[in-house]
C-alpha positions as CSV (number, residue, x, y, z in Angstrom):
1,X,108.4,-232.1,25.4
2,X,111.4,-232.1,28.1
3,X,112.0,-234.6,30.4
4,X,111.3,-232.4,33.0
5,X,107.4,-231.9,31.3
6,X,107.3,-235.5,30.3
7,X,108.3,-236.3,34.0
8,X,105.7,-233.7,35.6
9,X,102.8,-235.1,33.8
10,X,103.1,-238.7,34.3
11,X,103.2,-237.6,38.1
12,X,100.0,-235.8,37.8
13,X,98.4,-238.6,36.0
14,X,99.7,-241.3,37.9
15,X,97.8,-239.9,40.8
16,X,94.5,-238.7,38.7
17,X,94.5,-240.7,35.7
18,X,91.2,-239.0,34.5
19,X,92.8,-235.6,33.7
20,X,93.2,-234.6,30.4
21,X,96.5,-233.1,30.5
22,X,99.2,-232.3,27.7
23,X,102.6,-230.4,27.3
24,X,102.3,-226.9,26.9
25,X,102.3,-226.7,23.1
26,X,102.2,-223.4,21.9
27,X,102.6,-219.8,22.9
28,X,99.4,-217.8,21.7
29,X,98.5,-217.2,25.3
30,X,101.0,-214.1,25.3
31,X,97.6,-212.9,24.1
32,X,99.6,-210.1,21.4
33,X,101.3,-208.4,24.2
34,X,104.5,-209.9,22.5
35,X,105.8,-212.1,25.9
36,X,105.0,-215.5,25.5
37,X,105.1,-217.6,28.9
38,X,106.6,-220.9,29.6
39,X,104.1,-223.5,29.9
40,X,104.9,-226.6,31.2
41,X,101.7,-228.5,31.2
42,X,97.6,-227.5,29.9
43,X,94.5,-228.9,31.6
44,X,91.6,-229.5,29.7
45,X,88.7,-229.0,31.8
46,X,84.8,-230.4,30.5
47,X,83.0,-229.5,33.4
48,X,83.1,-228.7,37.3
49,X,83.9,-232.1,38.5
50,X,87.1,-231.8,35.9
51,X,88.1,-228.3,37.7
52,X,88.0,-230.1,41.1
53,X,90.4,-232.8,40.2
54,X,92.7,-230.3,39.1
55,X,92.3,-228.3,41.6
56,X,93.2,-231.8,44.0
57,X,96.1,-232.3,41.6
58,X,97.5,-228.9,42.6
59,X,97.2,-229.2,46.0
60,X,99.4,-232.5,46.0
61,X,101.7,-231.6,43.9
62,X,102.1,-228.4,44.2
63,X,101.4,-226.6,41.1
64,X,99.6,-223.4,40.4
65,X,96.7,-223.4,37.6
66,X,96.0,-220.7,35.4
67,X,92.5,-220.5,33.8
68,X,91.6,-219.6,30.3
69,X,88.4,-220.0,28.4
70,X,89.8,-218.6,25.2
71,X,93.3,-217.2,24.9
72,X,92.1,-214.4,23.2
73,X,92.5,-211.9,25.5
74,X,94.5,-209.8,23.1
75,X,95.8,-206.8,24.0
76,X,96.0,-207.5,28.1
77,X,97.6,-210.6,28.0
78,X,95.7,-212.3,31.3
79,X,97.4,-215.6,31.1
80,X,100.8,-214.4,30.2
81,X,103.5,-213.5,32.5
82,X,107.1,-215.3,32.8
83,X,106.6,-218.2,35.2
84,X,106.6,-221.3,34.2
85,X,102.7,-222.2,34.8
86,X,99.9,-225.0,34.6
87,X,97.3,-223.9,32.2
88,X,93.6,-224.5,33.0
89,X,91.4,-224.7,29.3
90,X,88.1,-224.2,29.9
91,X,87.3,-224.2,26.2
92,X,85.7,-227.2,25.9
93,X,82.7,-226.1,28.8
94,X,80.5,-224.6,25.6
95,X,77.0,-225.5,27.4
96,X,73.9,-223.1,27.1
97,X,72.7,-224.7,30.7
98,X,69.7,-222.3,30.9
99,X,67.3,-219.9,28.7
100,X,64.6,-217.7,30.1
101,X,63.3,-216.3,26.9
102,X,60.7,-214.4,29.1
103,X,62.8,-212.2,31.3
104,X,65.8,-212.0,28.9
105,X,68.0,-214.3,31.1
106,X,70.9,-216.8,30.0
107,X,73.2,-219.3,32.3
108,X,76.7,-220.3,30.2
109,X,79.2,-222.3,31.0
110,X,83.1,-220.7,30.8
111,X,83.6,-221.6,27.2
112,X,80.9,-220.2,25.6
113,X,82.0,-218.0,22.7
114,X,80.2,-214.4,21.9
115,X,79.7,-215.8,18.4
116,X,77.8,-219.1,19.9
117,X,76.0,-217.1,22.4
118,X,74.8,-215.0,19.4
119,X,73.8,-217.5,16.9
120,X,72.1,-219.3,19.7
121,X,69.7,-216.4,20.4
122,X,69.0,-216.0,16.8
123,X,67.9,-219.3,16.7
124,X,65.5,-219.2,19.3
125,X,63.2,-216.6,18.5
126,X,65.7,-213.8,17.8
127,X,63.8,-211.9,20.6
128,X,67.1,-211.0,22.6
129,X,70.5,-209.3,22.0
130,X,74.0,-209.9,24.3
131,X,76.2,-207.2,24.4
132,X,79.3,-208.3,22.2
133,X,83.0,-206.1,22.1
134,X,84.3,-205.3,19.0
135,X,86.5,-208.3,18.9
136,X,86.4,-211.8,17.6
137,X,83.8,-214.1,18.0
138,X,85.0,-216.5,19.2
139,X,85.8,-214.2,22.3
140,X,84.6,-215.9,25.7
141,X,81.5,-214.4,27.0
142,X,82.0,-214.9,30.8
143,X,86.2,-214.0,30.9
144,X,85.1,-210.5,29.3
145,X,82.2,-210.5,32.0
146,X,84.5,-211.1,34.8
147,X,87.6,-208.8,33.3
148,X,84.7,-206.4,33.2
149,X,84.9,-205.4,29.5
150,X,82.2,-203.3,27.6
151,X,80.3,-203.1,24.8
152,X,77.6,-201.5,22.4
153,X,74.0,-202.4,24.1
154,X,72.1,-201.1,27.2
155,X,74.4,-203.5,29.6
156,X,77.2,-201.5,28.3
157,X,79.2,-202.4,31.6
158,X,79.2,-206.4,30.7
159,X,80.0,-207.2,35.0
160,X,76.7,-205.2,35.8
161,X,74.7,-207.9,33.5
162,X,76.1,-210.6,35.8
163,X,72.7,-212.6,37.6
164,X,74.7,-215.4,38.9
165,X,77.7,-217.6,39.2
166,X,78.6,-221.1,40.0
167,X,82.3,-220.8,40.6
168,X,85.1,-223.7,41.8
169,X,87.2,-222.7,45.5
170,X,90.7,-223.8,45.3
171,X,89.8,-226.2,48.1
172,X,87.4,-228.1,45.6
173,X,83.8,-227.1,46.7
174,X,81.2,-225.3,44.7
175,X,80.3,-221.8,45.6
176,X,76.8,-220.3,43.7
177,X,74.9,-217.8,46.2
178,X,72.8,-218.3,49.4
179,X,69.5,-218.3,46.9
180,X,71.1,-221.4,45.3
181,X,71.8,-222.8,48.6
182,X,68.5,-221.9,50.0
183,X,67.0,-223.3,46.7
184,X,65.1,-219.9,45.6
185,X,65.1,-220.3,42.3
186,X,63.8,-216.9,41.1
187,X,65.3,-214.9,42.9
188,X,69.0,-217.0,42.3
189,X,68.7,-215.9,38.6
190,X,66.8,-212.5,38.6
191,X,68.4,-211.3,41.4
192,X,71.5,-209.9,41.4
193,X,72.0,-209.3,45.1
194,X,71.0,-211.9,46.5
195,X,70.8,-211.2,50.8
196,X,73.5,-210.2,53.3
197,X,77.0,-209.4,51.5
198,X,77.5,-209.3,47.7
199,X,79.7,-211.7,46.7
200,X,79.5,-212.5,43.5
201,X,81.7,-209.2,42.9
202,X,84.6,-211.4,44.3
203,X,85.2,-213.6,41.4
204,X,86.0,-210.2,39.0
205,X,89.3,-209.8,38.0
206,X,90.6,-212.0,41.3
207,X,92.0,-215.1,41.7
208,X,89.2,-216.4,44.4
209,X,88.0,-219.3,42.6
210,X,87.4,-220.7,39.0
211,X,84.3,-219.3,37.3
212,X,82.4,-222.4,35.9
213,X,79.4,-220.7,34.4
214,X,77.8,-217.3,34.5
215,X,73.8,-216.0,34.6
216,X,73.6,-212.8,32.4
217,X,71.3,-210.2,31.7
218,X,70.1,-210.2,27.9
219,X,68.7,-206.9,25.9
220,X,65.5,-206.9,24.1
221,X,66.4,-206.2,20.5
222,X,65.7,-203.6,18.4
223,X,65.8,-201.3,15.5
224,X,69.5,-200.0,15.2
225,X,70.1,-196.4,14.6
226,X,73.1,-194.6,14.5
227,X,74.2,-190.9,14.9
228,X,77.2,-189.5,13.4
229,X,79.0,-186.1,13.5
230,X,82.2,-184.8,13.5
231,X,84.0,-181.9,14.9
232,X,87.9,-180.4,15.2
233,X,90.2,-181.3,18.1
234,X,89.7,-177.8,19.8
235,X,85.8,-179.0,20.4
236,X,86.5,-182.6,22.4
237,X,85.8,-181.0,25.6
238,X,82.5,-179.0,24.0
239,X,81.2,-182.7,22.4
240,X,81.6,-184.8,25.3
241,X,79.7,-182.5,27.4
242,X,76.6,-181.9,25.3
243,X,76.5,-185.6,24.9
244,X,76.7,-185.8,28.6
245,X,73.8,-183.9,28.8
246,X,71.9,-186.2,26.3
247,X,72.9,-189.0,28.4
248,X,71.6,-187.8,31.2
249,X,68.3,-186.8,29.3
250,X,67.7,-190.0,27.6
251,X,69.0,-192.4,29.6
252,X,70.4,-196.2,28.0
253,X,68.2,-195.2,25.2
254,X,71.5,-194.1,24.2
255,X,74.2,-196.3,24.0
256,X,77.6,-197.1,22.3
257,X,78.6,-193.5,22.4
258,X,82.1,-193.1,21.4
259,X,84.4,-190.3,20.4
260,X,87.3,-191.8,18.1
261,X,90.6,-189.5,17.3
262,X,91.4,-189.6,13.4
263,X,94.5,-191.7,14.2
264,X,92.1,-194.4,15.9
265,X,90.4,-194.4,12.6
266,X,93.5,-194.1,10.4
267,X,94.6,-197.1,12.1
268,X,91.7,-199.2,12.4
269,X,91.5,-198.3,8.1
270,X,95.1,-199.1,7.1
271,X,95.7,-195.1,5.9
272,X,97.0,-191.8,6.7
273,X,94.0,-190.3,6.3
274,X,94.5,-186.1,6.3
275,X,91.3,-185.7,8.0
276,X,92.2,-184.0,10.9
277,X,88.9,-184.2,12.7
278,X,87.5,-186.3,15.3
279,X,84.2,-188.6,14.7
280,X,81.4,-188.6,17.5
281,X,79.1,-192.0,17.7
282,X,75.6,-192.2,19.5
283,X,73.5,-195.1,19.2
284,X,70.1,-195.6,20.1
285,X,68.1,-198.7,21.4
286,X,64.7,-197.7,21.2
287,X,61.8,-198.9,19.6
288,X,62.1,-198.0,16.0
289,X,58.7,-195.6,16.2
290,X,60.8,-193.6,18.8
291,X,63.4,-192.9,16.7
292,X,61.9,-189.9,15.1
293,X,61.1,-188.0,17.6
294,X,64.2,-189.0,19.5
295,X,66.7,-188.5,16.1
296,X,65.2,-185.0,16.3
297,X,65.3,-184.0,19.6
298,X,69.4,-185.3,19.8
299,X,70.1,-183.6,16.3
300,X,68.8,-180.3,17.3
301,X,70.9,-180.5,21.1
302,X,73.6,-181.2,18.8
303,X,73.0,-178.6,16.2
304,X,72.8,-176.0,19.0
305,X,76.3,-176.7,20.1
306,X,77.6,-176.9,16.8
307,X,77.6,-180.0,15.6
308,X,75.8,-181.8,12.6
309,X,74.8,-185.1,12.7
310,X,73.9,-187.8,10.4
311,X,71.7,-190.7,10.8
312,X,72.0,-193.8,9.4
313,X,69.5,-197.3,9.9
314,X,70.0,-200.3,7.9
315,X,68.0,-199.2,5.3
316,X,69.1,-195.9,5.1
317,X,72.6,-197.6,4.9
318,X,71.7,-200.1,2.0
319,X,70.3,-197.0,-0.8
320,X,73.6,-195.1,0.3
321,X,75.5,-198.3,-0.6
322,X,73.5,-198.4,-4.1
323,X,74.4,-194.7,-4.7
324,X,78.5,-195.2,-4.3
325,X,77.6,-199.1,-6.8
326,X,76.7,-196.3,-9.5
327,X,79.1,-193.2,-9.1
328,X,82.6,-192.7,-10.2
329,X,85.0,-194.7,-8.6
330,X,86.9,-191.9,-7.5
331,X,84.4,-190.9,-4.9
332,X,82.7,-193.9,-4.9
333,X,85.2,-195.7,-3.9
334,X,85.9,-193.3,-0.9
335,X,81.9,-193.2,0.2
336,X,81.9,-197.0,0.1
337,X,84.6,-197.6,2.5
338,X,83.0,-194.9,5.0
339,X,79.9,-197.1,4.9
340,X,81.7,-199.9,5.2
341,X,82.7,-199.2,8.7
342,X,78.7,-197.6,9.6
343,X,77.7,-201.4,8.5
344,X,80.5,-202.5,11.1
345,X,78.7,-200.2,13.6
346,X,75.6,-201.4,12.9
347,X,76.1,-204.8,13.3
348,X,78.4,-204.3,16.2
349,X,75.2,-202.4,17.8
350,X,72.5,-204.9,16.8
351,X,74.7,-207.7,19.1
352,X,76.2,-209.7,16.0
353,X,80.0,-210.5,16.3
354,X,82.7,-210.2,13.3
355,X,86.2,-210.2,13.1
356,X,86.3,-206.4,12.0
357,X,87.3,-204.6,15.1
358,X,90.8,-206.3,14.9
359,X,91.6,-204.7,12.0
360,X,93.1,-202.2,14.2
361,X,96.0,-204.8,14.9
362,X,96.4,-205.5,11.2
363,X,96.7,-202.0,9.9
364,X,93.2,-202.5,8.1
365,X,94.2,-205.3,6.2
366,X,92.1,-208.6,8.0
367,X,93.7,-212.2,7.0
368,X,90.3,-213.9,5.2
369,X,89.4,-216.3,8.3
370,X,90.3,-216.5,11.6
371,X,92.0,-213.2,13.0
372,X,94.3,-214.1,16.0
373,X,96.6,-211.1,16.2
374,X,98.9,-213.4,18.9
375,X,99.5,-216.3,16.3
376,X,99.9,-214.0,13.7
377,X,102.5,-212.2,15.4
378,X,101.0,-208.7,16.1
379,X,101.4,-206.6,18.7
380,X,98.7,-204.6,20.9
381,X,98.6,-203.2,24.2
382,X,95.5,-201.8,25.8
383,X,95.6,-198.8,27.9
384,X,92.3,-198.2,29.1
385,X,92.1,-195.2,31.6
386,X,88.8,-194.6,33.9
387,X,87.6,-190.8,34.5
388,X,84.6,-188.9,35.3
389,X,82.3,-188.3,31.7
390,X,83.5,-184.5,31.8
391,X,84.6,-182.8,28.4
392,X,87.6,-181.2,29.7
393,X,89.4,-184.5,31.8
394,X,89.0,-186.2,28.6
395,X,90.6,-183.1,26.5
396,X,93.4,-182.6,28.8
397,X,93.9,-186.3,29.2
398,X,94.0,-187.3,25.8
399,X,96.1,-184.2,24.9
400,X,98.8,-186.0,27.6
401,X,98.6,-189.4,26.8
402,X,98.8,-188.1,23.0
403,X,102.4,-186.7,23.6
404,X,103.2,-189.6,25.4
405,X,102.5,-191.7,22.1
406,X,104.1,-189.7,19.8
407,X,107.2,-189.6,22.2
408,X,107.3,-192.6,21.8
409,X,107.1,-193.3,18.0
410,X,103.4,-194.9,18.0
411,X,100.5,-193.2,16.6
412,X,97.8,-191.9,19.4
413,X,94.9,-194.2,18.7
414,X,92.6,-192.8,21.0
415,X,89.3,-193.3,21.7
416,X,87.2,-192.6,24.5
417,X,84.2,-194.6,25.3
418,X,80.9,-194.5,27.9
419,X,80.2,-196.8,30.0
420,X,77.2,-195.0,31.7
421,X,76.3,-191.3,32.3
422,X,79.0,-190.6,34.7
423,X,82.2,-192.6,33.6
424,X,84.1,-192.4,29.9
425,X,87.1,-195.7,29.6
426,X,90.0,-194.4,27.6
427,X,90.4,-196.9,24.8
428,X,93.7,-196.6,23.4
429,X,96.0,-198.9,21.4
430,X,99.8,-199.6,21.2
431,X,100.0,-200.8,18.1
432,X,104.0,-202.3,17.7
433,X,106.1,-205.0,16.0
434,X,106.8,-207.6,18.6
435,X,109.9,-208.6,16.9
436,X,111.7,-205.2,17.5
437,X,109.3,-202.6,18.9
438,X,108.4,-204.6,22.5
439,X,110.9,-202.7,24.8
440,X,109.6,-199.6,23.3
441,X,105.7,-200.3,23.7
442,X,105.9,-201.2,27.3
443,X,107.9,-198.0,27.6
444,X,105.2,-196.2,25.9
445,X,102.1,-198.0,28.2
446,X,104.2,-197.4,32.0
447,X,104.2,-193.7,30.7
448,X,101.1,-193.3,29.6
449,X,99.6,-195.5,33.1
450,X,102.2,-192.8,35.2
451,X,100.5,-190.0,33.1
452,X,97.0,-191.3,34.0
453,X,97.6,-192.0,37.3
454,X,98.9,-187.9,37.4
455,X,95.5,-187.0,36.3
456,X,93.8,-189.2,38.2
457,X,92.9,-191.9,36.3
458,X,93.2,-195.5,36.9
459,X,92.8,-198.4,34.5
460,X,89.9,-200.7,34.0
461,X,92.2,-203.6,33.5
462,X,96.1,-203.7,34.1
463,X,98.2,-205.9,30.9
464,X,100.0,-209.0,32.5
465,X,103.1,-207.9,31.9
466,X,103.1,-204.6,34.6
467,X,104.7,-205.5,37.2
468,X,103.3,-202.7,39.9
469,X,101.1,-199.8,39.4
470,X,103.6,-196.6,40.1
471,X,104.2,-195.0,43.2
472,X,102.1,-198.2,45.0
473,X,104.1,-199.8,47.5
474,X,102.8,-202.2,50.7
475,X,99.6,-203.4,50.3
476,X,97.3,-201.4,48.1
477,X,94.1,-203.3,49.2
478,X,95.0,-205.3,52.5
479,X,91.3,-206.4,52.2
480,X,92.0,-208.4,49.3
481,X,95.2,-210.1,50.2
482,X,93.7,-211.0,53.3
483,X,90.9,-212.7,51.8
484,X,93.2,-214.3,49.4
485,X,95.0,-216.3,52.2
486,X,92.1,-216.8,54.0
487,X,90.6,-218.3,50.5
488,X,93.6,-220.1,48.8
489,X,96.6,-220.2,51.2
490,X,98.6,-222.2,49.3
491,X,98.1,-219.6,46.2
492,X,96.9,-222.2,43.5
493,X,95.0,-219.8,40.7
494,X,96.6,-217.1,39.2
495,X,99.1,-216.2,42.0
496,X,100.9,-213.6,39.7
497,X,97.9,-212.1,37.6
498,X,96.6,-209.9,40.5
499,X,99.4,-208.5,42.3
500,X,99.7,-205.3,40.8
501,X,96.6,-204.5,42.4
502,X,97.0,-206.5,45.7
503,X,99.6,-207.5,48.3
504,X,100.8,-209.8,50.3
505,X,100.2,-212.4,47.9
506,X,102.2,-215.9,47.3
């Protein structure tokens, strides 16, 4: 601690002696996108009256906050940058408030974790599923919610689950909906829209106020199933559209459908595979005496445009897993670690959390507890282009942001990724070695955003450390920046995370 730190706090708790407030005493919040920022003081928050005083302490001493729930952001970095910065732990707000095991609806305070919302469900009647990511679980449910991140069940899109919010203004006071206000309880949880204009959409990826707790949308669990096949590089374009088509035909009875380049694989294994073909994923979530006749019906749509599938259920999964127990190891072995990753997908699907989707930063190889690519010094950075679900934009676009990787020395580990029947996300991973690779990666990511933005494709989420979006100049959404000083003037939360994507900002 400096003098300077040492100083700073005793200031801030001279005036509110109830904060719980430290030195800034690590530097995991560069979240693995290699810059660490300088933190000069954390707040640990408990609950909304905690996030008021702090937001009070700001205002007199002029301080900015920056709110976390986790840290484990990896890959976008959201609370990194290079200022010197107050950080705002939300961590320790871990409340369920509310369960509605009839309708499928759940209020969480900012802290929750995906593995604590899980476990909690399957403790209390294991009737209901949340949609998890693929990364740790101890991942905060409402930061992916309000970075709008996706996962595997029908709420694919996690921001479109979103019922309600309670969230903290910069100038202390509590904003939760007019239904809240009014006191219509059903409708302030069911409801998403509430009357007159939709403001909940305010608090994603902005700096408008501190989200305290969310109300989401659950899914009804069910039978997993999964659908394989795979198919050559010349037939991306073909794939995606016939699955298009199934989409459109079947509705969120399909879900988690994905379409991973070998390299994506080969890197989320730990090999160099020579398998030079690209897998296609479909998942239903159906109730299991559907699955026959809808296995069928997707199989032969497949078949017809030259593709075989294979099916696999938990069941179907554990006498495959007996099979490679009792043949030689030479393709044993081999059979066993393909099924290794289908129980992966299958638990990934069914809404249980696991550390195995960050074996992509680890070249395969997962430390026994605890994956935290940031504290183990690994680097990622997600670029995560947006684009119509059309075969050919994702060909072409993936064939450019392929050269762009290799141009760059970094394997393309690509995958693209529905998020409904009209909209794919790009999901695609600089993988890199922070302690000589970090000019190059952020090289590699401006590219491959300026090659996006060429084909018309803008980014879901933006990492920390890019400073403007190319070719942007002025003020890309004057809406925004106006609200922004109409909502915290004196630009307390976050004042740098945003400004790629707004203006006129302080």
């Amino acid at each position: 601690m400096t003098a300077t730190s040492a100083e700073f706090i005793a200031a801030i708790l001279n005036d509110f002696p109830t904060l719980q407030i430290e030195t800034g005493h690590d530097t995991t919040w560069h979240a693995a996108t290699g810059r660490s920022p300088k933190v000069t003081a954390v707040i640990r928050v408990h609950n909304e009256a905690d996030i008021a005083l702090a937001m009070s302490a700001a205002r007199k001493h002029g301080f900015q906050l920056h709110p976390y729930s986790s840290g484990r952001n990896w890959g976008y970095g959201a609370a990194a940058g290079q200022q010197p910065r107050v950080m705002l732990d939300l961590g320790c707000m871990q409340k369920i408030l509310e369960f509605d095991d009839t309708c499928g609806l759940i209020t969480v305070e900012a802290g929750v974790s995906q593995g604590q919302l899980a476990e909690f469900l399957r403790s209390n009647g294991d009737r209901w599923i949340v949609s998890v990511t693929g990364s740790s679980p101890r991942c905060s449910v409402v930061s992916n919610a309000l970075e709008r991140g996706f996962g595997a069940a029908p709420y694919i899109d996690h921001f479109s689950a979103v019922r309600g919010l309670k969230a903290i203004l910069p100038d202390g006071t509590c904003y939760r909906g007019t239904a809240a206000e009014v006191g219509a309880w059903q409708s302030e949880k069911a409801y998403r829209w509430g009357v007159g204009p939709y403001l909940y959409g305010l608090f994603s990826q902005s700096h408008f106020g501190i989200v305290s707790s969310l109300t989401i949308a659950l899914c009804r669990r069910q039978t997993p199933l999964l659908m394989a096949f795979q198919f050559e590089t010349s037939a991306l374009a073909g794939a995606i559209n016939t699955v298009q088509e199934l989409r459109h035909a079947y509705g969120e009875q399909l879900t988690n459908i994905k379409f991973i380049s070998v390299e994506y694989a080969a890197a989320i294994r730990g090999d160099t595979h020579n398998n030079k073909r690209w897998t296609g994923l479909i998942s239903l979530h159906a109730p299991s005496n559907l699955h026959g006749p809808l296995r069928r019906a997707i199989s032969r749509e497949l078949k017809r445009s030259g593709f075989q599938s294979t099916s696999f259920t938990t069941r179907s999964l554990r006498a495959l897993q007996k099979i490679a127990s009792m043949i030689p190891k030479r393709w044993g072995d081999a059979l066993a670690s393909s099924l290794e990753s289908v129980e992966t997908l299958l638990r990934f699907i069914s809404g249980n959390t696991s550390n195995d989707g960050l074996a992509l930063a680890y070249a395969g190889q997962l430390p026994a507890h605890n994956a935290d690519p940031a504290q183990d010094n690994r680097g990622i950075l997600w670029y995560s282009p947006t684009l119509r679900f059309d075969g050919s934009s994702a060909a072409e676009l993936g064939d450019a942001c392929a050269l762009v990787f290799r141009k760059h020395g970094f394997p393309a580990a690509i995958n693209f990724t529905a998020i409904d029947s009209h909209a794919l996300c790009g999901v695609m991973a600089i993988l890199f070695d922070p302690e000589c690779e970090q000019d190059r990666a952020e090289r590699c990511y401006m590219e491959l955003l300026e090659t996006g933005l060429a084909h018309g494709c803008l980014p879901y989420r933006i990492p920390a450390f890019c400073p403007s979006l190319p070719g942007a100049s002025g003020d890309r959404n004057a809406l925004a920046a106006l609200l922004r000083k109409a909502i915290d003037p004196a630009g307390i939360i976050a004042p740098h995370r945003f400004e790629t994507t707004t203006a006129g900002q302080s």
